[in-house]
ROBA-527501 format. One record per residue (C-alpha): residue in three letters; chain; x, y, z. Coordinates in steps of 0.25 Angstrom, whole numbers. Layout:
BEGIN
type:ALA | mol:A | X:X | Y:Y | Z:Z
...
***
This chain:
BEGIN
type:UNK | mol:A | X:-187 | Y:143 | Z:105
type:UNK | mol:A | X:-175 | Y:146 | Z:99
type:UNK | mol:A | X:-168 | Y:138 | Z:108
type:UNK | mol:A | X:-173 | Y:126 | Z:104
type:UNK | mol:A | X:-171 | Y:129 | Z:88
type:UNK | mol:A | X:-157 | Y:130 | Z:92
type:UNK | mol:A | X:-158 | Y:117 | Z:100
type:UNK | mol:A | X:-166 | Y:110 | Z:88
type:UNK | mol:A | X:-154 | Y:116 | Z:77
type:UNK | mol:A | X:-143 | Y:111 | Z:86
type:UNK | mol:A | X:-149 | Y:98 | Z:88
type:UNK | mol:A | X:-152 | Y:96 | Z:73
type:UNK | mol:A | X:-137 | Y:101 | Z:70
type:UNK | mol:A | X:-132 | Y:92 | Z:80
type:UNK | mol:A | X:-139 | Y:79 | Z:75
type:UNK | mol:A | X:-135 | Y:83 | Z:59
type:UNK | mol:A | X:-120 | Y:84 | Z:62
type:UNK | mol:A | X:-122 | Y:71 | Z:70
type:UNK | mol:A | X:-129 | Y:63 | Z:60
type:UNK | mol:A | X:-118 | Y:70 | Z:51
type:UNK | mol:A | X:-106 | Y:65 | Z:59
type:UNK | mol:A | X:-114 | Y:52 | Z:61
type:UNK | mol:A | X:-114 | Y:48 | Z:46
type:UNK | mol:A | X:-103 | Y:40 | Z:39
type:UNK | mol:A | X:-95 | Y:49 | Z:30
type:UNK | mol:A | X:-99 | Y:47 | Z:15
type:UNK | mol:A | X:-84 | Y:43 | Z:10
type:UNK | mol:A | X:-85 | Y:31 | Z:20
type:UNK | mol:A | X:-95 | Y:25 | Z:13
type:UNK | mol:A | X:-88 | Y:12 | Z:7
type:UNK | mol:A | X:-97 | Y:5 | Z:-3
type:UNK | mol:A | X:-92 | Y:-5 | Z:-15
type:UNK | mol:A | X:-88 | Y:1 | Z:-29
type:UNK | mol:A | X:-95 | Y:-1 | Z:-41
type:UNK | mol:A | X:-82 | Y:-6 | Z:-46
type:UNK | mol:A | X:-72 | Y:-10 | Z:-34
type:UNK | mol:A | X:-56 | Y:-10 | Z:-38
type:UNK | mol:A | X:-49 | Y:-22 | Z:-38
type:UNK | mol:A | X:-35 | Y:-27 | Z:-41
type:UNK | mol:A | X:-28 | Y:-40 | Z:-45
type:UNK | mol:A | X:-14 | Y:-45 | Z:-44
type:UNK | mol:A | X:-9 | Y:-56 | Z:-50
type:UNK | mol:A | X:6 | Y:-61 | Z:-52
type:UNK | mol:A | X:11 | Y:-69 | Z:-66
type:UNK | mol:A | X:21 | Y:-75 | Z:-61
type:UNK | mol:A | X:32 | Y:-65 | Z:-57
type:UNK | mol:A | X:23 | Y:-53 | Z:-62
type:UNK | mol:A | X:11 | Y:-47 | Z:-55
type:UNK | mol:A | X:-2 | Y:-42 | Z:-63
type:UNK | mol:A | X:-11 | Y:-31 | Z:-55
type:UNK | mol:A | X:-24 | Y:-27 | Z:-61
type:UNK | mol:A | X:-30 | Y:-15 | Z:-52
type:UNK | mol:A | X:-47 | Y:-12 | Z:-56
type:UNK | mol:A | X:-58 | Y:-8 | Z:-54
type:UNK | mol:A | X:-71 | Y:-20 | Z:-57
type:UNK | mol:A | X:-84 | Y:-14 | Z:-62
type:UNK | mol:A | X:-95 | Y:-24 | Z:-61
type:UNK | mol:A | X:-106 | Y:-27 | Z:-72
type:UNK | mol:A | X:-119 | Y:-23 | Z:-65
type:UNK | mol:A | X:-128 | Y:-31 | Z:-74
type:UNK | mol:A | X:-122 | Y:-21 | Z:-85
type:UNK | mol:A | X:-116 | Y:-24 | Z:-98
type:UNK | mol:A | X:-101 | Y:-23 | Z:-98
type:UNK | mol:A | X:-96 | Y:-25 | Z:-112
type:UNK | mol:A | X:-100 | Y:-14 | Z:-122
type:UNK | mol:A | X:-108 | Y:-8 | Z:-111
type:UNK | mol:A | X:-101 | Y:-4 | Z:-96
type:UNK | mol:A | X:-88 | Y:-7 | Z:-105
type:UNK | mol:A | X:-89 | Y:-1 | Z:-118
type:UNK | mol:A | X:-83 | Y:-7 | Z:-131
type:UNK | mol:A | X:-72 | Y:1 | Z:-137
type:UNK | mol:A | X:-68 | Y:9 | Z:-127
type:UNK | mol:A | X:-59 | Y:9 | Z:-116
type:UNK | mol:A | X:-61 | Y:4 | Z:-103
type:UNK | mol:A | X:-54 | Y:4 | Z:-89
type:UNK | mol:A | X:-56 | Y:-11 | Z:-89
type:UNK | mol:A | X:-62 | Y:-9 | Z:-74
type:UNK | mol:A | X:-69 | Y:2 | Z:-68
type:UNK | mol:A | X:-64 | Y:14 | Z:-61
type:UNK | mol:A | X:-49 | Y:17 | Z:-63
type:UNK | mol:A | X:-41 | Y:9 | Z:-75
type:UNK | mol:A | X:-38 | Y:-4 | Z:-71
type:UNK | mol:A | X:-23 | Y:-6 | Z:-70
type:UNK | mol:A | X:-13 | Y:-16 | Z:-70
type:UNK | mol:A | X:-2 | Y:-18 | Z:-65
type:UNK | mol:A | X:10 | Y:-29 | Z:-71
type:UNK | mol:A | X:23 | Y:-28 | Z:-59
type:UNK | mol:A | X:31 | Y:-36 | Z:-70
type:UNK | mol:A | X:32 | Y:-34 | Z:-87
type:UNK | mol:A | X:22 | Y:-42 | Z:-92
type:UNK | mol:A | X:13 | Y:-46 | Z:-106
type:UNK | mol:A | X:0 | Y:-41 | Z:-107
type:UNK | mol:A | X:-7 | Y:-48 | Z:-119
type:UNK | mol:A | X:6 | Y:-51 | Z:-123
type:UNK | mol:A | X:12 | Y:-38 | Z:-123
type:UNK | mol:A | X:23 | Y:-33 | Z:-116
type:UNK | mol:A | X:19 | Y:-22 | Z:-103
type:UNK | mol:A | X:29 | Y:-18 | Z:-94
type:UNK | mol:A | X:26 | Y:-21 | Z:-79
type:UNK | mol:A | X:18 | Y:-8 | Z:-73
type:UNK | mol:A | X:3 | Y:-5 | Z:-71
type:UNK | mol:A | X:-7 | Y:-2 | Z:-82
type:UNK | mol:A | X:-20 | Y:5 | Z:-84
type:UNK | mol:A | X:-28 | Y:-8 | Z:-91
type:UNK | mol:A | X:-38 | Y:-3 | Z:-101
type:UNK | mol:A | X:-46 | Y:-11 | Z:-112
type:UNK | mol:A | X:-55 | Y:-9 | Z:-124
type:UNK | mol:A | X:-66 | Y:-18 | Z:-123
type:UNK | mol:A | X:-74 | Y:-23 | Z:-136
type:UNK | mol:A | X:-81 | Y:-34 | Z:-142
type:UNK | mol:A | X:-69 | Y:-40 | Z:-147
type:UNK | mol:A | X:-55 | Y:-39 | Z:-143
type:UNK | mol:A | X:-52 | Y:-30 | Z:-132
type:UNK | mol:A | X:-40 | Y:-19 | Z:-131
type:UNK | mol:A | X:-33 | Y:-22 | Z:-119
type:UNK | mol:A | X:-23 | Y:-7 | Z:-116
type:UNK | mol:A | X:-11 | Y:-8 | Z:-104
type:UNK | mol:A | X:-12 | Y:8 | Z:-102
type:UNK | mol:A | X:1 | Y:13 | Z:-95
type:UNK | mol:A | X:-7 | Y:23 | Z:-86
type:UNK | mol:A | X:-11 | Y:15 | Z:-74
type:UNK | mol:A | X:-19 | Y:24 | Z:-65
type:UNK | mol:A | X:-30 | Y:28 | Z:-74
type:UNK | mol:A | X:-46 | Y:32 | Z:-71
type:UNK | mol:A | X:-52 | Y:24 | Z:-85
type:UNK | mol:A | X:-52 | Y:27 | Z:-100
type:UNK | mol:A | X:-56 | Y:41 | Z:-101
type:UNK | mol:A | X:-46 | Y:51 | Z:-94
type:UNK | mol:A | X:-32 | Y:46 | Z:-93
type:UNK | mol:A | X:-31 | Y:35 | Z:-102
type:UNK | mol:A | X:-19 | Y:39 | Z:-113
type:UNK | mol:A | X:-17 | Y:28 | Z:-124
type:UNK | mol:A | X:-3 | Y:31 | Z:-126
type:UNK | mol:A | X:0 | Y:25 | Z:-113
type:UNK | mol:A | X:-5 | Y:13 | Z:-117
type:UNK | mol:A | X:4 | Y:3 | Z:-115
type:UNK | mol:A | X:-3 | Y:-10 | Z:-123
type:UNK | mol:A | X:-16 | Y:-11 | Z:-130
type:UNK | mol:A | X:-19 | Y:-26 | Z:-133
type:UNK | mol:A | X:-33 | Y:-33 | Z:-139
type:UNK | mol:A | X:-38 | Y:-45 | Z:-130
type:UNK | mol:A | X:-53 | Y:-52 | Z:-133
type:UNK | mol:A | X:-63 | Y:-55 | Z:-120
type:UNK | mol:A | X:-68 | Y:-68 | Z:-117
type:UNK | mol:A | X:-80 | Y:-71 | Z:-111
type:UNK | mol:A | X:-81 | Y:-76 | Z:-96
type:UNK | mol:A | X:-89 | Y:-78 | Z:-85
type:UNK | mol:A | X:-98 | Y:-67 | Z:-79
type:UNK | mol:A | X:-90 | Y:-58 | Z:-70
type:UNK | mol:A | X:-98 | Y:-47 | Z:-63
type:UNK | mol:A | X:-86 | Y:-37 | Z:-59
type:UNK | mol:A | X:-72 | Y:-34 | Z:-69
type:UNK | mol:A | X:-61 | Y:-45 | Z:-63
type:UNK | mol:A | X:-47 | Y:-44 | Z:-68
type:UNK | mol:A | X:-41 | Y:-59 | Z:-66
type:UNK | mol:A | X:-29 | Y:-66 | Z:-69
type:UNK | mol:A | X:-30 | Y:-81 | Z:-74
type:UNK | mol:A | X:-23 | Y:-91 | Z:-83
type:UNK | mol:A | X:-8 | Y:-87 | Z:-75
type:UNK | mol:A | X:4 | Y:-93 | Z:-76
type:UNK | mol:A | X:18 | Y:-88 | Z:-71
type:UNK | mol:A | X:20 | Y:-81 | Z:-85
type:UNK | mol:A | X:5 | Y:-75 | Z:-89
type:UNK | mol:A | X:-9 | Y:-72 | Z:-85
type:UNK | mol:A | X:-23 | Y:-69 | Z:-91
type:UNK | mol:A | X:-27 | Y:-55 | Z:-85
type:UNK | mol:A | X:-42 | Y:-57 | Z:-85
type:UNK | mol:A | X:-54 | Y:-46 | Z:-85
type:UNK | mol:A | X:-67 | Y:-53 | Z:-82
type:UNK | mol:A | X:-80 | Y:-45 | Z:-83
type:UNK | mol:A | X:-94 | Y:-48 | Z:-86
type:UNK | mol:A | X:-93 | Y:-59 | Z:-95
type:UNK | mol:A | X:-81 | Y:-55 | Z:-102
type:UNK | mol:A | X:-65 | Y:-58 | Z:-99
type:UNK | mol:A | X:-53 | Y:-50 | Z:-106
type:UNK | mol:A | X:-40 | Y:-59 | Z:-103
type:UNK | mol:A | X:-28 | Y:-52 | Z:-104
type:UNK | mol:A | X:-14 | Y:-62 | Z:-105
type:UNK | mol:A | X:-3 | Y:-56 | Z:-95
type:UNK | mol:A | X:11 | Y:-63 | Z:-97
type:UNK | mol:A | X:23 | Y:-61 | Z:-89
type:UNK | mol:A | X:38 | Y:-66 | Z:-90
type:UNK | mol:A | X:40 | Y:-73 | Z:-79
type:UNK | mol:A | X:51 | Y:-82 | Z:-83
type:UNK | mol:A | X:59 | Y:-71 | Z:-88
type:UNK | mol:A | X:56 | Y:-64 | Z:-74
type:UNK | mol:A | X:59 | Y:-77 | Z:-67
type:UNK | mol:A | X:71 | Y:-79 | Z:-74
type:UNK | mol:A | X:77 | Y:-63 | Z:-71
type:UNK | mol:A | X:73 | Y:-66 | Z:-57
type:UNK | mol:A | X:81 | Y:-78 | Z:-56
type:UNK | mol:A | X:93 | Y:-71 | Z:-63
type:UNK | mol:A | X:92 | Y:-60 | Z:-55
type:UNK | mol:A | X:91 | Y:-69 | Z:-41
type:UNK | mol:A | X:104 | Y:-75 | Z:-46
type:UNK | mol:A | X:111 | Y:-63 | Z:-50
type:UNK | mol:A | X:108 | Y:-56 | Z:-36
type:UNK | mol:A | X:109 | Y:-70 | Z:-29
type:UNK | mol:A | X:126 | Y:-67 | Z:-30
type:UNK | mol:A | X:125 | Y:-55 | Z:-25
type:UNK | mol:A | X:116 | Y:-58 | Z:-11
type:UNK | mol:A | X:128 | Y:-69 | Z:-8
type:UNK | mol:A | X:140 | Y:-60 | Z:-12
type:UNK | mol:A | X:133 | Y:-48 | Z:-3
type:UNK | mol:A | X:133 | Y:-61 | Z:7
type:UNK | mol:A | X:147 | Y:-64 | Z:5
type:UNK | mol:A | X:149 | Y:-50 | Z:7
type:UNK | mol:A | X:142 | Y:-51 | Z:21
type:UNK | mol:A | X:150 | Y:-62 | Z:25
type:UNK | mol:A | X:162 | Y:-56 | Z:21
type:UNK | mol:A | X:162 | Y:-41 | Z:28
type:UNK | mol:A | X:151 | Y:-44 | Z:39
type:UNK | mol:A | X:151 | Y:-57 | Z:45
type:UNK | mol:A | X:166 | Y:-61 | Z:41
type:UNK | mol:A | X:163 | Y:-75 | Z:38
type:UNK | mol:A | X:172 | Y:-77 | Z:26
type:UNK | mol:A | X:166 | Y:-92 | Z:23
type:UNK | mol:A | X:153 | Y:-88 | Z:21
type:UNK | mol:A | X:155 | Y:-75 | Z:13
type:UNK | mol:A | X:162 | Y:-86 | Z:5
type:UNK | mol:A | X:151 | Y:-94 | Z:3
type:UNK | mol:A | X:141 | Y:-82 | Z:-1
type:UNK | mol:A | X:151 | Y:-77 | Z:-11
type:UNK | mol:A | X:152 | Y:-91 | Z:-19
type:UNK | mol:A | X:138 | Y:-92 | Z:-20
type:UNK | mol:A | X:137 | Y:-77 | Z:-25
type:UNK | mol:A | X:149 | Y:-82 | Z:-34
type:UNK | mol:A | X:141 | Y:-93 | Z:-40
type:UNK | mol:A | X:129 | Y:-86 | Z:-43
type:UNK | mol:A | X:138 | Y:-75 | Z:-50
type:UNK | mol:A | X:154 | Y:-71 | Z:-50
type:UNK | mol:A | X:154 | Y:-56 | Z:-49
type:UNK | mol:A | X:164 | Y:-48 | Z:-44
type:UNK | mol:A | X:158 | Y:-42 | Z:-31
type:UNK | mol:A | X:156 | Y:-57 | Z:-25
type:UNK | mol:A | X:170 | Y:-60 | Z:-30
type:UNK | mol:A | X:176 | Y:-49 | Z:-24
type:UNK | mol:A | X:167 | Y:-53 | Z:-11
type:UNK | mol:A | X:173 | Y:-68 | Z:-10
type:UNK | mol:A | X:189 | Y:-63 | Z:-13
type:UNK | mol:A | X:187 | Y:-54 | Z:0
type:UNK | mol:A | X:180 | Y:-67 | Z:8
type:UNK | mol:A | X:194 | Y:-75 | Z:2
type:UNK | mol:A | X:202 | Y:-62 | Z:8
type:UNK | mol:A | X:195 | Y:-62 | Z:21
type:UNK | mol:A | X:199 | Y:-78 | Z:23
type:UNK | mol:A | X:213 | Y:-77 | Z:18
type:UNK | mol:A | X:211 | Y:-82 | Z:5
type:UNK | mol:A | X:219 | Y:-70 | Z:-2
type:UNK | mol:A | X:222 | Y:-78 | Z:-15
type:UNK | mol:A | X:208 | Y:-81 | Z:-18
type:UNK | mol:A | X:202 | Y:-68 | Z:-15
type:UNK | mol:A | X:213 | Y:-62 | Z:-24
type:UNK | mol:A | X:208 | Y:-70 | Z:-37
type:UNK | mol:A | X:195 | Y:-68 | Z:-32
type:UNK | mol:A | X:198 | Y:-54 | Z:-30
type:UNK | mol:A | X:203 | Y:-52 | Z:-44
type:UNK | mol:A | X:191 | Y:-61 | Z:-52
type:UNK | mol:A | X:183 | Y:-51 | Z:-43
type:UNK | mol:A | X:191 | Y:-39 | Z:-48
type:UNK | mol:A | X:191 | Y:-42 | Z:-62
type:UNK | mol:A | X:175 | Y:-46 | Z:-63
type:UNK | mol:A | X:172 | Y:-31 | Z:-57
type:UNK | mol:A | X:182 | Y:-26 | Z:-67
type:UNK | mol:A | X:173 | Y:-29 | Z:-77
type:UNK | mol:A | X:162 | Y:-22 | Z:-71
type:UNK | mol:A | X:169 | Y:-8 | Z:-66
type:UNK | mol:A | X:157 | Y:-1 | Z:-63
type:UNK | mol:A | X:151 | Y:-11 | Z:-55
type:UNK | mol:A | X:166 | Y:-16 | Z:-48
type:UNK | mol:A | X:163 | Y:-6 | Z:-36
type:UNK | mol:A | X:172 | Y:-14 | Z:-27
type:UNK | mol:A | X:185 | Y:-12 | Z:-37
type:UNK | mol:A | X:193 | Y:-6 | Z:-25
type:UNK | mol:A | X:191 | Y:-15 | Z:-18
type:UNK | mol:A | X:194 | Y:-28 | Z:-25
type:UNK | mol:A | X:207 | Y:-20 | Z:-29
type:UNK | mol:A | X:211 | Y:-18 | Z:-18
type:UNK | mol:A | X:207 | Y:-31 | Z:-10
type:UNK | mol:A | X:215 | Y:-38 | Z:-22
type:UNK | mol:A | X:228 | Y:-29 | Z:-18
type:UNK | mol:A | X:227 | Y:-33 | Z:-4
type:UNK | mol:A | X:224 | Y:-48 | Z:-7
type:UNK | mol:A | X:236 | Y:-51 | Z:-16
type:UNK | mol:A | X:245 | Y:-46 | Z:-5
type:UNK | mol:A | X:240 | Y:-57 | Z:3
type:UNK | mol:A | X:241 | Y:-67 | Z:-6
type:UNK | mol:A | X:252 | Y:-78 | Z:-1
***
Protein backbone atom coordinates (compact mmCIF):
# COMPACT_ATOMS: atom_id res chain seq x y z
CA UNK A 1 0.00 0.00 0.00
CA UNK A 2 2.66 2.35 0.66
CA UNK A 3 4.32 1.50 -2.46
CA UNK A 4 1.94 2.53 -4.51
CA UNK A 5 1.40 6.20 -2.52
CA UNK A 6 5.10 6.51 -3.31
CA UNK A 7 4.34 5.51 -6.91
CA UNK A 8 1.26 7.87 -7.20
CA UNK A 9 3.52 10.86 -5.34
CA UNK A 10 6.30 10.45 -7.85
CA UNK A 11 4.17 10.07 -10.73
CA UNK A 12 2.34 13.47 -9.75
CA UNK A 13 5.68 15.17 -9.03
CA UNK A 14 7.04 13.97 -12.27
CA UNK A 15 4.14 15.29 -14.50
CA UNK A 16 4.14 18.89 -12.22
CA UNK A 17 7.82 19.48 -13.09
CA UNK A 18 6.93 18.37 -16.69
CA UNK A 19 4.16 20.57 -17.26
CA UNK A 20 6.48 23.21 -15.35
CA UNK A 21 9.29 22.82 -17.88
CA UNK A 22 6.76 22.58 -20.60
CA UNK A 23 5.40 26.16 -20.20
CA UNK A 24 6.76 29.23 -21.97
CA UNK A 25 8.48 31.40 -19.51
CA UNK A 26 6.38 34.54 -18.60
CA UNK A 27 9.26 37.18 -19.82
CA UNK A 28 8.84 35.58 -23.19
CA UNK A 29 5.65 36.66 -23.52
CA UNK A 30 5.82 39.59 -26.32
CA UNK A 31 2.42 41.25 -26.66
CA UNK A 32 1.94 45.15 -28.24
CA UNK A 33 2.37 48.18 -25.95
CA UNK A 34 -0.39 50.43 -24.94
CA UNK A 35 1.96 52.91 -26.22
CA UNK A 36 4.75 51.56 -28.56
CA UNK A 37 8.10 53.87 -29.17
CA UNK A 38 8.71 55.46 -32.22
CA UNK A 39 11.46 57.55 -33.67
CA UNK A 40 11.85 59.97 -36.64
CA UNK A 41 14.55 61.47 -38.42
CA UNK A 42 14.37 63.98 -40.72
CA UNK A 43 17.41 66.08 -42.50
CA UNK A 44 16.79 70.12 -43.27
CA UNK A 45 19.14 70.53 -45.54
CA UNK A 46 22.56 69.94 -44.03
CA UNK A 47 20.96 69.33 -40.65
CA UNK A 48 19.26 66.26 -39.11
CA UNK A 49 16.22 66.65 -36.81
CA UNK A 50 15.41 63.28 -34.61
CA UNK A 51 12.45 63.03 -32.48
CA UNK A 52 12.61 59.80 -30.11
CA UNK A 53 8.66 59.04 -28.42
CA UNK A 54 6.44 57.19 -27.17
CA UNK A 55 2.67 57.32 -29.02
CA UNK A 56 -0.25 56.85 -26.69
CA UNK A 57 -3.65 56.21 -28.60
CA UNK A 58 -7.04 57.86 -27.87
CA UNK A 59 -9.15 54.89 -26.90
CA UNK A 60 -12.48 56.62 -27.55
CA UNK A 61 -11.33 58.98 -24.47
CA UNK A 62 -11.06 62.44 -24.28
CA UNK A 63 -7.63 63.77 -24.79
CA UNK A 64 -7.61 67.69 -24.39
CA UNK A 65 -8.43 68.70 -20.78
CA UNK A 66 -8.90 65.24 -19.90
CA UNK A 67 -5.98 62.30 -20.50
CA UNK A 68 -4.03 65.73 -21.16
CA UNK A 69 -4.65 68.16 -18.59
CA UNK A 70 -4.75 71.81 -19.04
CA UNK A 71 -2.17 73.71 -17.32
CA UNK A 72 0.22 71.37 -16.53
CA UNK A 73 3.01 69.83 -17.76
CA UNK A 74 3.09 67.00 -20.14
CA UNK A 75 5.79 64.70 -21.54
CA UNK A 76 4.29 65.35 -24.82
CA UNK A 77 3.98 61.31 -25.47
CA UNK A 78 3.77 58.55 -23.03
CA UNK A 79 6.30 56.66 -21.13
CA UNK A 80 9.79 58.39 -20.92
CA UNK A 81 10.02 62.40 -22.13
CA UNK A 82 10.12 62.47 -25.63
CA UNK A 83 13.39 63.86 -26.86
CA UNK A 84 15.02 65.41 -29.66
CA UNK A 85 17.77 65.60 -31.16
CA UNK A 86 19.33 68.69 -33.70
CA UNK A 87 23.16 67.25 -35.17
CA UNK A 88 23.56 70.97 -36.37
CA UNK A 89 22.69 74.55 -34.55
CA UNK A 90 19.45 75.40 -35.38
CA UNK A 91 16.17 77.71 -34.68
CA UNK A 92 13.34 76.43 -32.98
CA UNK A 93 10.33 78.84 -33.15
CA UNK A 94 12.87 81.27 -34.10
CA UNK A 95 15.14 80.97 -31.28
CA UNK A 96 18.44 80.23 -31.28
CA UNK A 97 19.35 76.31 -29.79
CA UNK A 98 22.71 74.86 -30.02
CA UNK A 99 22.97 71.40 -31.81
CA UNK A 100 22.51 68.54 -29.14
CA UNK A 101 19.39 66.37 -27.81
CA UNK A 102 16.65 67.69 -25.66
CA UNK A 103 14.01 66.56 -23.37
CA UNK A 104 10.60 68.28 -25.24
CA UNK A 105 7.91 69.20 -22.76
CA UNK A 106 4.67 71.37 -23.31
CA UNK A 107 1.85 73.14 -21.53
CA UNK A 108 -1.07 72.49 -23.17
CA UNK A 109 -4.18 74.96 -22.75
CA UNK A 110 -7.12 76.20 -24.58
CA UNK A 111 -5.22 78.96 -25.93
CA UNK A 112 -1.55 79.22 -26.88
CA UNK A 113 0.59 76.50 -25.79
CA UNK A 114 4.15 76.66 -23.93
CA UNK A 115 6.31 74.82 -26.00
CA UNK A 116 10.01 74.11 -23.25
CA UNK A 117 13.50 72.72 -24.89
CA UNK A 118 14.71 71.10 -21.44
CA UNK A 119 18.49 70.44 -21.58
CA UNK A 120 18.12 66.97 -19.55
CA UNK A 121 17.38 64.50 -22.19
CA UNK A 122 16.86 61.27 -20.67
CA UNK A 123 14.13 61.99 -18.41
CA UNK A 124 10.99 59.51 -17.13
CA UNK A 125 8.13 62.49 -17.41
CA UNK A 126 7.13 65.68 -15.46
CA UNK A 127 7.16 64.78 -11.85
CA UNK A 128 10.59 63.44 -10.58
CA UNK A 129 13.44 64.77 -12.63
CA UNK A 130 12.21 67.67 -14.27
CA UNK A 131 14.48 70.78 -13.02
CA UNK A 132 13.40 74.25 -14.71
CA UNK A 133 16.60 75.72 -14.47
CA UNK A 134 17.86 73.69 -17.21
CA UNK A 135 15.36 74.85 -19.25
CA UNK A 136 16.82 75.93 -22.30
CA UNK A 137 13.87 77.92 -24.27
CA UNK A 138 10.35 78.22 -23.37
CA UNK A 139 8.13 79.50 -26.40
CA UNK A 140 4.07 80.07 -26.81
CA UNK A 141 2.78 78.37 -30.03
CA UNK A 142 -1.28 78.07 -30.84
CA UNK A 143 -2.87 74.52 -32.07
CA UNK A 144 -4.72 74.11 -35.18
CA UNK A 145 -7.36 71.81 -35.66
CA UNK A 146 -6.85 68.78 -38.04
CA UNK A 147 -7.95 65.66 -39.24
CA UNK A 148 -8.67 62.83 -36.82
CA UNK A 149 -5.52 60.85 -35.77
CA UNK A 150 -6.09 57.96 -33.42
CA UNK A 151 -2.28 57.43 -32.19
CA UNK A 152 0.45 60.82 -31.27
CA UNK A 153 2.51 61.24 -34.65
CA UNK A 154 5.44 63.58 -34.76
CA UNK A 155 5.66 64.70 -38.70
CA UNK A 156 7.88 67.00 -40.60
CA UNK A 157 6.15 68.99 -43.59
CA UNK A 158 6.36 72.31 -45.28
CA UNK A 159 10.61 71.70 -45.79
CA UNK A 160 12.82 73.37 -47.61
CA UNK A 161 16.69 73.29 -47.65
CA UNK A 162 16.55 75.96 -44.93
CA UNK A 163 13.33 75.15 -42.59
CA UNK A 164 10.77 72.72 -41.64
CA UNK A 165 7.18 72.58 -39.60
CA UNK A 166 7.77 69.92 -36.84
CA UNK A 167 4.30 68.67 -36.39
CA UNK A 168 2.41 66.99 -33.33
CA UNK A 169 -0.86 65.44 -34.60
CA UNK A 170 -3.29 63.87 -32.18
CA UNK A 171 -6.97 63.47 -31.81
CA UNK A 172 -8.11 66.39 -33.84
CA UNK A 173 -5.57 68.76 -32.84
CA UNK A 174 -2.00 69.82 -34.51
CA UNK A 175 0.76 71.96 -32.65
CA UNK A 176 3.28 73.07 -35.59
CA UNK A 177 6.53 73.89 -34.40
CA UNK A 178 8.78 76.12 -37.24
CA UNK A 179 12.40 74.48 -37.21
CA UNK A 180 15.16 76.67 -39.24
CA UNK A 181 18.52 75.92 -40.13
CA UNK A 182 21.40 77.92 -41.82
CA UNK A 183 22.29 76.07 -44.59
CA UNK A 184 23.64 78.49 -46.86
CA UNK A 185 25.95 79.63 -44.19
CA UNK A 186 26.85 75.99 -43.68
CA UNK A 187 27.05 75.40 -47.30
CA UNK A 188 29.28 78.18 -47.87
CA UNK A 189 31.79 77.12 -44.59
CA UNK A 190 31.79 73.70 -46.31
CA UNK A 191 32.87 75.03 -49.64
CA UNK A 192 35.56 77.46 -47.90
CA UNK A 193 36.87 74.75 -45.89
CA UNK A 194 36.91 72.00 -49.18
CA UNK A 195 39.09 74.73 -50.86
CA UNK A 196 41.27 75.61 -47.87
CA UNK A 197 41.97 71.76 -47.34
CA UNK A 198 41.88 71.11 -51.28
CA UNK A 199 45.83 72.92 -51.26
CA UNK A 200 46.86 70.70 -48.89
CA UNK A 201 45.65 66.99 -50.52
CA UNK A 202 47.67 68.29 -53.79
CA UNK A 203 50.95 69.60 -51.95
CA UNK A 204 50.81 66.33 -49.68
CA UNK A 205 50.46 64.86 -53.40
CA UNK A 206 53.48 66.76 -54.75
CA UNK A 207 55.01 65.71 -51.67
CA UNK A 208 54.39 61.81 -52.80
CA UNK A 209 55.81 62.42 -56.03
CA UNK A 210 58.70 64.07 -54.92
CA UNK A 211 60.14 61.44 -51.97
CA UNK A 212 58.40 58.30 -53.20
CA UNK A 213 57.88 57.78 -56.60
CA UNK A 214 60.67 60.39 -57.79
CA UNK A 215 58.60 61.66 -60.74
CA UNK A 216 59.51 65.34 -60.59
CA UNK A 217 56.97 66.41 -63.39
CA UNK A 218 54.14 65.30 -61.88
CA UNK A 219 55.01 66.55 -58.25
CA UNK A 220 55.28 69.65 -60.30
CA UNK A 221 51.96 69.45 -61.66
CA UNK A 222 50.37 68.70 -58.02
CA UNK A 223 52.17 71.60 -56.43
CA UNK A 224 50.61 74.39 -59.01
CA UNK A 225 47.37 73.27 -58.41
CA UNK A 226 48.01 73.30 -54.59
CA UNK A 227 49.68 76.79 -55.38
CA UNK A 228 46.63 78.08 -57.28
CA UNK A 229 44.19 77.30 -54.82
CA UNK A 230 46.37 78.80 -52.04
CA UNK A 231 50.49 80.18 -51.85
CA UNK A 232 51.50 79.04 -48.42
CA UNK A 233 54.91 78.30 -47.42
CA UNK A 234 54.90 74.43 -47.10
CA UNK A 235 53.81 73.96 -50.83
CA UNK A 236 56.19 76.52 -51.67
CA UNK A 237 58.91 74.95 -50.14
CA UNK A 238 57.54 71.56 -51.65
CA UNK A 239 57.93 72.80 -55.39
CA UNK A 240 61.60 74.58 -54.79
CA UNK A 241 62.95 71.02 -53.75
CA UNK A 242 60.89 69.43 -57.06
CA UNK A 243 63.03 72.61 -59.05
CA UNK A 244 66.29 71.23 -57.05
CA UNK A 245 65.60 67.66 -57.71
CA UNK A 246 65.50 68.58 -61.76
CA UNK A 247 68.35 70.93 -61.64
CA UNK A 248 66.62 73.87 -61.85
CA UNK A 249 68.86 75.41 -58.77
CA UNK A 250 67.84 79.10 -59.51
CA UNK A 251 64.29 78.66 -59.36
CA UNK A 252 64.13 76.65 -56.28
CA UNK A 253 66.41 79.42 -54.79
CA UNK A 254 63.64 82.21 -55.12
CA UNK A 255 61.26 79.73 -54.60
CA UNK A 256 63.07 78.67 -51.74
CA UNK A 257 63.38 82.20 -50.18
CA UNK A 258 59.31 83.31 -50.97
CA UNK A 259 58.82 80.06 -49.18
CA UNK A 260 61.40 81.12 -46.30
CA UNK A 261 60.10 84.47 -45.94
CA UNK A 262 55.96 83.38 -45.78
CA UNK A 263 56.97 80.74 -42.78
CA UNK A 264 58.85 83.69 -41.37
CA UNK A 265 55.73 85.22 -40.80
CA UNK A 266 54.38 82.47 -39.00
CA UNK A 267 57.13 81.08 -36.71
CA UNK A 268 55.23 78.68 -34.62
CA UNK A 269 53.76 77.10 -37.56
CA UNK A 270 57.22 77.25 -39.97
CA UNK A 271 58.15 73.71 -38.49
CA UNK A 272 60.32 72.88 -41.53
CA UNK A 273 62.65 76.46 -40.85
CA UNK A 274 65.83 74.05 -40.66
CA UNK A 275 65.17 72.85 -43.41
CA UNK A 276 64.60 75.48 -45.93
CA UNK A 277 67.82 77.14 -44.34
CA UNK A 278 69.65 74.78 -44.95
CA UNK A 279 68.34 73.70 -48.45
CA UNK A 280 68.80 77.46 -49.41
CA UNK A 281 72.51 77.31 -48.39
CA UNK A 282 73.15 74.17 -50.54
CA UNK A 283 71.21 75.65 -53.56
CA UNK A 284 73.03 78.92 -53.95
CA UNK A 285 76.35 77.07 -54.08
CA UNK A 286 74.97 75.44 -57.04
CA UNK A 287 73.68 78.28 -58.64
CA UNK A 288 75.71 78.88 -62.09
Amino acid sequence: METHRFVRALASSTLFTLLLASAPARADLELPRPSPTAKITQQVGLTDVTVEYSCPGVKSRKIWDGLVPYDKMWRTGANTATKITFSKDVTFADKPVPAGTYALFTIPTKGAWTVILNKKPDQPGTATDYKADLDLLRVQIKPGVAPFRERLAFIFSNMTDDKASLDLEWDKLRLSIPIGAATAQQALANVTNAVDNGWRVYANSARYMLETKKDYDTGLKYVDTSLGLKEDWFNLWIKAQLLAAKGDYKNAVATGEKAQTLGEKNVAGFFLAADVKKGLGDWKKKVK
